[in-house]
C-alpha positions as CSV (number, residue, x, y, z in Angstrom):
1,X,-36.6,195.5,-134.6
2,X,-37.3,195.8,-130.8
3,X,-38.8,198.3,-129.0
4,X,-36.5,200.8,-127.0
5,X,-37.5,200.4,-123.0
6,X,-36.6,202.9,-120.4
7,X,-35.4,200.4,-117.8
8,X,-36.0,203.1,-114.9
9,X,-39.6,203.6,-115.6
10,X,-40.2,199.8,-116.3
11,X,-38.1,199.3,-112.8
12,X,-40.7,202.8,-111.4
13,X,-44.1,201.1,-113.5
14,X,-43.4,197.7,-111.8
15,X,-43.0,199.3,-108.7
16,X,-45.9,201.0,-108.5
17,X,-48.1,197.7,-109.8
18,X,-46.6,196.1,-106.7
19,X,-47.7,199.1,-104.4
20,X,-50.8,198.8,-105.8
21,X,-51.6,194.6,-105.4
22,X,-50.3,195.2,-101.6
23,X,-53.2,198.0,-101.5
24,X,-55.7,196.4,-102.4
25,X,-54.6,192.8,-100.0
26,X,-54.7,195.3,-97.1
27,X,-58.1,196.8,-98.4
28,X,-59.6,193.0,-98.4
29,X,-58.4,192.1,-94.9
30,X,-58.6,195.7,-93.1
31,X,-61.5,197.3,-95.1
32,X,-64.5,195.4,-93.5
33,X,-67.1,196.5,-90.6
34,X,-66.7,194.9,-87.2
35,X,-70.1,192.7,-88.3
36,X,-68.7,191.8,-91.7
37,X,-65.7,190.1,-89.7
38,X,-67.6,188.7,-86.9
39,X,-69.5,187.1,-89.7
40,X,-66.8,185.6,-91.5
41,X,-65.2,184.1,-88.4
42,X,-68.5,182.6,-87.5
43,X,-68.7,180.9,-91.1
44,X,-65.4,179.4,-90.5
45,X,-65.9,178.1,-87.1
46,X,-69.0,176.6,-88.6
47,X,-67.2,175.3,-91.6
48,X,-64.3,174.1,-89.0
49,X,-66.7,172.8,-87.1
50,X,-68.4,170.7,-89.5
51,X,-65.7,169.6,-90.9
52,X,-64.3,167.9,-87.4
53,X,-67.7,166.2,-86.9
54,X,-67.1,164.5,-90.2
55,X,-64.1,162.9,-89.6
56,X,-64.0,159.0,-88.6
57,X,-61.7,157.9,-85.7
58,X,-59.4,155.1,-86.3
């Protein structure tokens, strides 16, 4: 036999894992020091960068 669910605090529960994935996005891209980012844009412009001076011209 199956399980009773409460649909409106499986509809609240979801809600709240989604709050909680869009938290922790932000605290990835907004939650780093001014020298952390500066860092990380230097690594991709070197990456970039390389990556251009790689390629063969046709």
């Amino acid at each position: 036999m199956a399980d009773i669910v409460n649909l409106r605090m499986a509809r609240k529960a979801k809600a709240r894992a989604a709050d909680k994935a869009e938290a922790r996005a932000n605290r990835a891209l907004h939650g780093r020091t001014r020298e952390e980012r500066k860092t990380s844009e230097a690594e991709i412009a070197r990456i970039a960068r390389t990556v251009d001076g790689a390629k063969r011209e046709d």
